[in-house]
C-alpha positions in Angstrom: -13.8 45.9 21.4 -14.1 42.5 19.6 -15.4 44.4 16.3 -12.5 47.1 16.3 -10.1 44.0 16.8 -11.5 42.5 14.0 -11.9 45.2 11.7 -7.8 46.2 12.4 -6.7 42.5 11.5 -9.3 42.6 8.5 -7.6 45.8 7.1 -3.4 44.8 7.6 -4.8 41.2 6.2 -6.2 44.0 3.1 -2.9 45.6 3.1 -0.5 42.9 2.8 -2.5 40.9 0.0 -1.5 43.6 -2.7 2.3 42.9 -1.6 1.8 39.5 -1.7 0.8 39.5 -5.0 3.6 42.0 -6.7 6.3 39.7 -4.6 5.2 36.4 -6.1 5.2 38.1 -9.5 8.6 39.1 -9.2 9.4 35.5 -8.0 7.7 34.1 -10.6 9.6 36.3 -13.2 12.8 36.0 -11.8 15.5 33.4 -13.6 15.8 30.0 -11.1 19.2 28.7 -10.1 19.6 25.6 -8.2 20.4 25.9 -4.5 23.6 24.8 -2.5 22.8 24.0 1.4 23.8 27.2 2.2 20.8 28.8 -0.3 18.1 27.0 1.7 17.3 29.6 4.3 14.5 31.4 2.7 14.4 34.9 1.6 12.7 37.8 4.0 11.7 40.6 2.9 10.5 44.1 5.0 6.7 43.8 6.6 5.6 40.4 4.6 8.9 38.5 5.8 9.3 35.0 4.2 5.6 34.7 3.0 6.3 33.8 -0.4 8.7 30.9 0.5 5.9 29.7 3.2 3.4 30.3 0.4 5.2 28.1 -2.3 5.9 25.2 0.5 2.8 25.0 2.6 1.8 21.7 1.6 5.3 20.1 2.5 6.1 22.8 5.2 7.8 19.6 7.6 10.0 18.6 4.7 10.8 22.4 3.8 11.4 23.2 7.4 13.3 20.1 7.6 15.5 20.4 4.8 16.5 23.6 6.2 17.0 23.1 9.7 19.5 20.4 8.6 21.4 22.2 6.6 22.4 24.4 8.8 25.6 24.7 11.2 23.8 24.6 14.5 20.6 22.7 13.4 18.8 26.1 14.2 17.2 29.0 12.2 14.8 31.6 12.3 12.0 32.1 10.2 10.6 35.5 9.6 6.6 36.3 9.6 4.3 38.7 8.1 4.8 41.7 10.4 7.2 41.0 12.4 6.6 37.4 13.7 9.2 34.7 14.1 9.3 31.0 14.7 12.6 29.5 15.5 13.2 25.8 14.5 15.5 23.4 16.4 16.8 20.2 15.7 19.8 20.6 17.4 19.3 18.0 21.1 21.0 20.6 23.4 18.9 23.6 22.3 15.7 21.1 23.1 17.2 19.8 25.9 16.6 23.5 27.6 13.6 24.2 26.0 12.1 21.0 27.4 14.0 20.4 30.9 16.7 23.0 31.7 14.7 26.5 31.4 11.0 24.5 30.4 9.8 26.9 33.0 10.4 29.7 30.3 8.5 27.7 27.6 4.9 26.9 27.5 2.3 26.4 24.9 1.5 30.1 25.2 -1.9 31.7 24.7 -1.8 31.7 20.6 -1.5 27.3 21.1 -3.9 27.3 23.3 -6.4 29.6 21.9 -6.6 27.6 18.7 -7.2 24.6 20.4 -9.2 25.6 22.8 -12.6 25.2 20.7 -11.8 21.6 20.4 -9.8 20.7 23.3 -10.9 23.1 26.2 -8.0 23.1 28.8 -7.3 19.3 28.7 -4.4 18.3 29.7 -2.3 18.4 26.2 -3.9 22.4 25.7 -2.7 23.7 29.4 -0.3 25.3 30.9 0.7 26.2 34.6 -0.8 25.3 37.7 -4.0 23.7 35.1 -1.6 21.2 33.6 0.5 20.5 36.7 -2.8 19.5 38.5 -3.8 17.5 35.7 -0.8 15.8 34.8 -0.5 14.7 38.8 -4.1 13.4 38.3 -2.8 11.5 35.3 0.4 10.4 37.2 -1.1 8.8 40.1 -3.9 6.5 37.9 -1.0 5.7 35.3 1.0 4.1 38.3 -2.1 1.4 39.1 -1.4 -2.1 37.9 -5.0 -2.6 37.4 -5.2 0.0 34.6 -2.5 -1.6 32.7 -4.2 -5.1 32.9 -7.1 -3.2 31.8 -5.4 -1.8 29.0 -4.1 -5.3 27.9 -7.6 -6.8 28.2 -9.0 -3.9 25.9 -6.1 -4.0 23.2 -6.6 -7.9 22.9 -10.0 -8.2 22.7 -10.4 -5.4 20.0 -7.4 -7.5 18.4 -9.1 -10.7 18.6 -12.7 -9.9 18.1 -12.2 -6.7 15.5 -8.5 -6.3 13.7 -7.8 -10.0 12.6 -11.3 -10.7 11.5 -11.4 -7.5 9.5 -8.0 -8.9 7.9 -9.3 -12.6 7.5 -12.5 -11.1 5.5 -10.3 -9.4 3.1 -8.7 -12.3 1.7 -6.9 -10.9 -1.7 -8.8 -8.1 -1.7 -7.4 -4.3 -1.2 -7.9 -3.2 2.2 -6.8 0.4 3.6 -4.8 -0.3 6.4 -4.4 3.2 7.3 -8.0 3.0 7.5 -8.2 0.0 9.5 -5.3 1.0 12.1 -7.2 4.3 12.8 -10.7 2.7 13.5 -8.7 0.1 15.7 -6.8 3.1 17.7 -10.2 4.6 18.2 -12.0 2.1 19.6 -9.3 1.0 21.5 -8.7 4.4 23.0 -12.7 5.3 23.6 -12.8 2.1 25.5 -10.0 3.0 27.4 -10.4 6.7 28.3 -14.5 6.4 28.4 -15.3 3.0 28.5 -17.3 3.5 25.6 -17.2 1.4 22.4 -18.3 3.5 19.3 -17.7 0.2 17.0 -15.3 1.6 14.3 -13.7 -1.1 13.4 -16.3 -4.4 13.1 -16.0 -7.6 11.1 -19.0 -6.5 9.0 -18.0 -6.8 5.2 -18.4 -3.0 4.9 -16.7 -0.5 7.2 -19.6 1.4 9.0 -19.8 5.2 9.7 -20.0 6.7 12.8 -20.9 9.9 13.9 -18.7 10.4 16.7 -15.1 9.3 15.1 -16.3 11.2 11.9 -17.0 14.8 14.3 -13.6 14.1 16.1 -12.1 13.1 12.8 -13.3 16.5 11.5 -12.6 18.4 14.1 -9.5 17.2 14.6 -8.9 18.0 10.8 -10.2 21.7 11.2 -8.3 22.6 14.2 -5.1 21.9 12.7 -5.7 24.0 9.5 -5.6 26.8 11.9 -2.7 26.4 12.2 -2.4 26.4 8.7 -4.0 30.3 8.2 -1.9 32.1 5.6 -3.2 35.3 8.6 -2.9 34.6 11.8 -5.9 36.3 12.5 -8.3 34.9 9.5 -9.5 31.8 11.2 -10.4 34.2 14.1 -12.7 36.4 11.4 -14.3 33.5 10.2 -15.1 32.3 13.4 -16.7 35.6 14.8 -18.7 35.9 11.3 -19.4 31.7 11.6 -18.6 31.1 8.1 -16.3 28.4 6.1 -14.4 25.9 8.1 -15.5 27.6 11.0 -19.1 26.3 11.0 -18.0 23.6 10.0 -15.5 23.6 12.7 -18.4 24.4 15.5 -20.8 22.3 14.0 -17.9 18.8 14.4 -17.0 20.0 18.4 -20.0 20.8 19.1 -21.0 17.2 18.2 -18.2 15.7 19.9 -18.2 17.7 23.1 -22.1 17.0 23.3 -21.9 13.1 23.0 -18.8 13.2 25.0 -20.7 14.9 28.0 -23.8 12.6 27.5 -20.8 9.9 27.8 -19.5 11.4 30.9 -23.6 11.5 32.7 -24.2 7.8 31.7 -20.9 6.6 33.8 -22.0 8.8 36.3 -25.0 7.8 36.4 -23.4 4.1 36.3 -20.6 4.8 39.2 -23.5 5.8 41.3 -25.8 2.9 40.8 -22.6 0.8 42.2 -22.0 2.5 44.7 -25.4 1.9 46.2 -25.3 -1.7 45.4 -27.1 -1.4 42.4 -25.5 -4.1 39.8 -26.6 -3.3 36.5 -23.9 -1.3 35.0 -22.2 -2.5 31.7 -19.1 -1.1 32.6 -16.0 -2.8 34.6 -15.2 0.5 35.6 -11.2 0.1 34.5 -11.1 2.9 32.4 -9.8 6.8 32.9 -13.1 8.4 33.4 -14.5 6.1 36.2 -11.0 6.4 38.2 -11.3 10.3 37.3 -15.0 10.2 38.3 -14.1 7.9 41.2 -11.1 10.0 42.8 -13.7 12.7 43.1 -12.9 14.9 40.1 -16.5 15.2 38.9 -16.9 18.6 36.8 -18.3 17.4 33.8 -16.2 20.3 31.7 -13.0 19.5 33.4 -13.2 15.2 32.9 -14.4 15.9 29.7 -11.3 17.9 28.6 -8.8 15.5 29.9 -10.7 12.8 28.6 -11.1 14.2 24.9 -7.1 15.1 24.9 -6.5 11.3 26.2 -8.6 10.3 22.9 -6.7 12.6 20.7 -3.2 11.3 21.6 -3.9 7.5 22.0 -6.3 7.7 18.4 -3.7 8.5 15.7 -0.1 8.2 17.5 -0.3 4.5 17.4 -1.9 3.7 14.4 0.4 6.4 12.5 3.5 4.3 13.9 2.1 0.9 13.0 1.1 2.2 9.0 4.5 3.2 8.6 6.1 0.4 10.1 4.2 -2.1 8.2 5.0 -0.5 4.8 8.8 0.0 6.0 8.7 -3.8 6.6 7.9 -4.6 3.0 10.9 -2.7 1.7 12.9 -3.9 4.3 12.8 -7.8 3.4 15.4 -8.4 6.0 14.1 -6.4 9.0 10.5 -8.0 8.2 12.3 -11.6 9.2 13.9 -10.7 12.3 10.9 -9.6 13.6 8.8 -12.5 12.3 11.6 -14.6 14.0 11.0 -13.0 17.2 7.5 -13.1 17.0 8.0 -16.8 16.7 10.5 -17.7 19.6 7.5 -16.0 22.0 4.9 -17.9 20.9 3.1 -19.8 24.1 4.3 -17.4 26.6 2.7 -14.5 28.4 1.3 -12.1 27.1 3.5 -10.0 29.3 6.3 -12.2 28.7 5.8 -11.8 24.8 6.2 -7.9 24.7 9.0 -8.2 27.0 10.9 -10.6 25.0 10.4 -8.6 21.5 12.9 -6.4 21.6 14.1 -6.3 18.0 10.4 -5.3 17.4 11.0 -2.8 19.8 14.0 -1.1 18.0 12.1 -1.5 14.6 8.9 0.9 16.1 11.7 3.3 17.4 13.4 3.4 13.8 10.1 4.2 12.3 9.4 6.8 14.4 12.7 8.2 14.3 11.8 8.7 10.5 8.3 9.5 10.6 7.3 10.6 14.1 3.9 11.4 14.6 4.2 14.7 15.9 6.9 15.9 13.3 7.0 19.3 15.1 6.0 21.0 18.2 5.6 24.7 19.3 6.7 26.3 22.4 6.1 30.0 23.4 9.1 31.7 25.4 7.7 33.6 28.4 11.3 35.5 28.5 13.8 36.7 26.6 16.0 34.6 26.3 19.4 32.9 24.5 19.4 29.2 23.4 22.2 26.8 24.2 23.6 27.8 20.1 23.6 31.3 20.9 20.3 32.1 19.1 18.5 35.1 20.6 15.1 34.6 21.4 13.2 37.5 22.2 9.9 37.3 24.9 6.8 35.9 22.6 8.7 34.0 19.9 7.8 30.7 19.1 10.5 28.1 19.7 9.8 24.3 17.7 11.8 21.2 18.0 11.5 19.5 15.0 11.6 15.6 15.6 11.1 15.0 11.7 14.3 17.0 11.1 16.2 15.3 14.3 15.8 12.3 12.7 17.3 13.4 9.8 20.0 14.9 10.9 23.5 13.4 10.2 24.9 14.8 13.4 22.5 13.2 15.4 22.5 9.9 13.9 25.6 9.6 11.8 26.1 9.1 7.8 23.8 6.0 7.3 21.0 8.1 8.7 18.7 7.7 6.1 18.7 3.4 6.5 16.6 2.0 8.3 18.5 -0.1 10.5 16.4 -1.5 13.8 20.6 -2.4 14.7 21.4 1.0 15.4 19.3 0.5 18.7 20.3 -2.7 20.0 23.4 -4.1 21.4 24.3 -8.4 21.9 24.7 -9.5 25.4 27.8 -11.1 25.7 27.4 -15.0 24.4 29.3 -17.6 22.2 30.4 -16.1 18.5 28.9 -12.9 19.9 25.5 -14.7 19.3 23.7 -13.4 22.6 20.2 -11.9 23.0 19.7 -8.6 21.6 19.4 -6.0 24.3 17.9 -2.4 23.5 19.9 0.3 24.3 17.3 3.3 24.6 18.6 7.0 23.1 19.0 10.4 24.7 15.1 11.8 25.1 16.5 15.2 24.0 17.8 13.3 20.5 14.9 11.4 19.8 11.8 13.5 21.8 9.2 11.7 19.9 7.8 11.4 23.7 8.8 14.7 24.4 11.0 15.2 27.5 11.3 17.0 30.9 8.5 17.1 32.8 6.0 16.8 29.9 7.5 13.7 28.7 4.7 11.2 28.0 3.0 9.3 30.4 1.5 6.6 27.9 4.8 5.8 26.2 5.0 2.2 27.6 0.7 2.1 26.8 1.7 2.8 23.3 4.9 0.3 22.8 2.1 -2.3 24.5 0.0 -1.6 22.1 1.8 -1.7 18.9 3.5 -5.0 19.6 0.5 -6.6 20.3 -0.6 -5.5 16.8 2.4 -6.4 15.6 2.7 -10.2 16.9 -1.0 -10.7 16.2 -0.8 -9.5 12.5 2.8 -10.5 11.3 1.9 -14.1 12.7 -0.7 -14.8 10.1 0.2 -11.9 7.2 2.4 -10.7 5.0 1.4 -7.0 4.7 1.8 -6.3 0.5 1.6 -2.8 0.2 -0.1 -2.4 -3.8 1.5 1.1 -5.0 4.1 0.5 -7.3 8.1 -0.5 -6.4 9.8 2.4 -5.1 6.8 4.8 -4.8 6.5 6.2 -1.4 3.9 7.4 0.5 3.8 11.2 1.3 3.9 12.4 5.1 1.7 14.6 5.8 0.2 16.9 9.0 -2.8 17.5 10.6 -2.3 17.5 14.3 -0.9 14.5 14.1 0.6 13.1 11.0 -0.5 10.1 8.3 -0.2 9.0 4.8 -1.9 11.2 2.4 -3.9 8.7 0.5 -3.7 5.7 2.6 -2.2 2.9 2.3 -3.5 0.7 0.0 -2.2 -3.2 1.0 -3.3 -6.8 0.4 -2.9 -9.3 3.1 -0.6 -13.0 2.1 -1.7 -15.5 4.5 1.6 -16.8 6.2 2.1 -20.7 5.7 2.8 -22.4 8.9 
């Protein structure tokens, strides 16, 4: 049965390539006229839908999509498949509003998600659905709400601060350091310690940055998952898989090694808990982190901690550090912005900890603005169980995909007015009432459904106050004794890009001004 599938998606793949072809000829011979807003949706034509407009704009496919969806009346459209497939993009808040809250019963990640994930991710929490992800996410729930896992967490991020990030930075002196590079080894680390316990030493002081196996398989597997997604055939990465050749060995080769050293992870603190637990003192862990409270609450299935704890690694690895790269290169075009929050930064020195990322609320409203512009999930993809009809009037029928775009949202001028396209940390903040109207800034947060960088509804994210935590933290520590200088030249901007998650192509290339006191 498996063969027979394979052989009837080889042959429509073999059918549709000749049409390809003859279409992009006639594109390529046919006159080019520039486009008015209305000119954006792409063309579809019978069987092969829009694949030539896909085809041209793969490599930007969140700008393209973006462009469009904003352009239109009702920040909706449909785009038209190969054979009969649609995805329907959204960047209009009431339409995600009931994808994500009012009917989310209706939309799920669906089986095609899910299946392509699956290699890497099993059925972790973020690659579930059902009765899987609501006992999961009430697993998740209940350890989130313990005080001691926050002071854990704060422990972790500082120490990795202190003993890793700022001596990494004080090494560098005037020389070019990647600090896309650098962010991504911190996240890492910081996230293995917290989800495993483990410490796979990504980031170290040593003059070079070393290897390592593990963050290069999960780099790589990560990578290779998400051009799945990217399959000009649905069903291609599926061919290659069954015949294990290409990215797909290559893809089996990278889970295989992380699912492998993650289970060997999962035996040692085990092995560990157990020792405790029979008054046996010679474990190296403190026993803070997600796996031992998983492990401890008696969730012990290897398979199933593993899972949750791999999809903990993926989200807390590059969401953070993909917020902190762009908000440290939006800081140095933003002169003005870069004060305020080096003002703030000042004002809490000698307090808290606690007290410090409460009191840095500009900060604050400066990570929102960058991730209003460059969220790192630019777009995500639900699956409608139903037929259904979205609050713009858009039909969707049982099976389409439905994805808000948080990219376009953030570009949308009826979402966030003409001066969209500033950055202006301002936009999020109010002044308490005081003398000249000088008071405290005070954060007004926005509608989830408008800015769903942390999704919404019942999926919304549990680690959103980890993450801010995090990134201030970074962001005192660093902007205290740097100026971040990115190297390219005035005006040249780095290009976003997606994987699952999104980054810099390229990097970003910076040198580090130590900041006279």
């Amino acid at each position: 049965m498996l063969i027979n599938f394979h052989i009837a998606a080889s042959a429509m793949a073999a059918m549709a390539i000749p049409i390809v072809y003859f279409f992009l000829w006639k594109l390529k011979s046919t006159p080019k006229t520039a486009l008015s807003s209305s000119d954006k949706l792409p063309k579809s034509y019978p069987i092969i839908g829009s694949i030539l407009s896909i085809w041209k704009n793969q490599q930007k496919f969140v700008q393209w999509t973006s462009e469009i969806v904003t352009s239109t009346p009702t920040l909706t459209f449909l785009l038209r498949h190969p054979f009969g497939r649609k995805t329907i993009f959204t960047a209009n808040p009431a339409v995600v509003r009931h994808i994500l809250k009012s009917n989310f019963k209706n939309y799920s990640k669906g089986e095609a998600f899910r299946g392509t994930l699956r290699d890497f991710l099993g059925d972790g929490i973020f690659n579930s659905d059902g009765e899987m992800w609501k006992f999961q996410r009430q697993i998740a729930i209940h350890e989130f709400k313990t005080k001691s896992l926050w002071k854990f967490v704060e422990n972790v991020v500082d120490s990795m601060i202190a003993g890793r990030l700022i001596p990494v930075m004080e090494n560098a002196a005037a020389a070019v350091l990647d600090l896309q590079d650098v962010l991504h080894r911190l996240g890492f680390d910081n996230i293995c310690k917290i989800a495993f316990g483990y410490d796979p030493g990504h980031l170290s002081p040593s003059p070079s940055l070393p290897p390592v196996s593990f963050a290069a398989a999960f780099e790589k597997a990560m990578k290779l998952s998400g051009d799945r997604f990217q399959a000009f055939f649905p069903y291609l990465w599926k061919i290659k898989k069954a015949l294990n050749v290409g990215s797909e060995r290559e893809l089996k080769i990278a889970v295989g090694h992380v699912r492998e050293s993650a289970i060997q992870i999962v035996r040692a603190k085990k092995e560990e808990l157990f020792r405790r637990s029979n008054g046996g003192g010679d474990g190296d862990g403190d026993g803070g982190d997600l796996l031992s409270r998983f492990l401890s609450s008696g969730h012990t299935d290897e398979e199933f901690v593993t899972d949750i704890v791999i999809s903990f690694i993926l989200a807390g690895r590059d969401s953070t550090s993909a917020v902190l790269t762009w908000f440290f290169w939006l800081l140095s075009r933003h002169r003005r912005v870069e004060e305020e929050v080096v003002g703030e930064i000042e004002n809490t020195s000698g307090v808290s900890a606690y007290e410090e990322v409460k009191e840095m609320v500009y900060t604050h409203a400066s990570l929102c603005e960058t991730m209003r512009l460059y969220p790192p999930i630019p777009m995500d993809p639900k699956t409608a169980q139903n037929n259904d009809v979205l609050p713009d009037g858009t039909v969707v029928e049982k099976g389409a995909v439905v994805v808000y775009h948080p990219y376009a949202m953030g570009r949308a001028e009826a979402v966030w007015g003409k001066d969209w396209a500033e950055f202006r940390p301002e936009r999020w903040l109010e002044r308490d009432a005081g003398g000249g109207g000088a008071g405290k800034w005070r954060f007004v947060g926005k509608d989830e459904y408008s800015f769903p960088v942390f999704q919404g509804g019942p999926r919304i994210c549990l680690g959103k106050d980890m993450a801010f935590i995090q990134m201030k933290r970074v962001v005192a520590a660093v902007l205290r004794r740097f100026r971040v200088v990115p190297v390219a030249a005035d005006g040249a901007e780095p290009v976003f890009i997606q994987t699952l998650t999104a980054r810099m192509e390229d990097g970003l290339p910076v040198r580090l001004e130590a900041r006279v006191k």
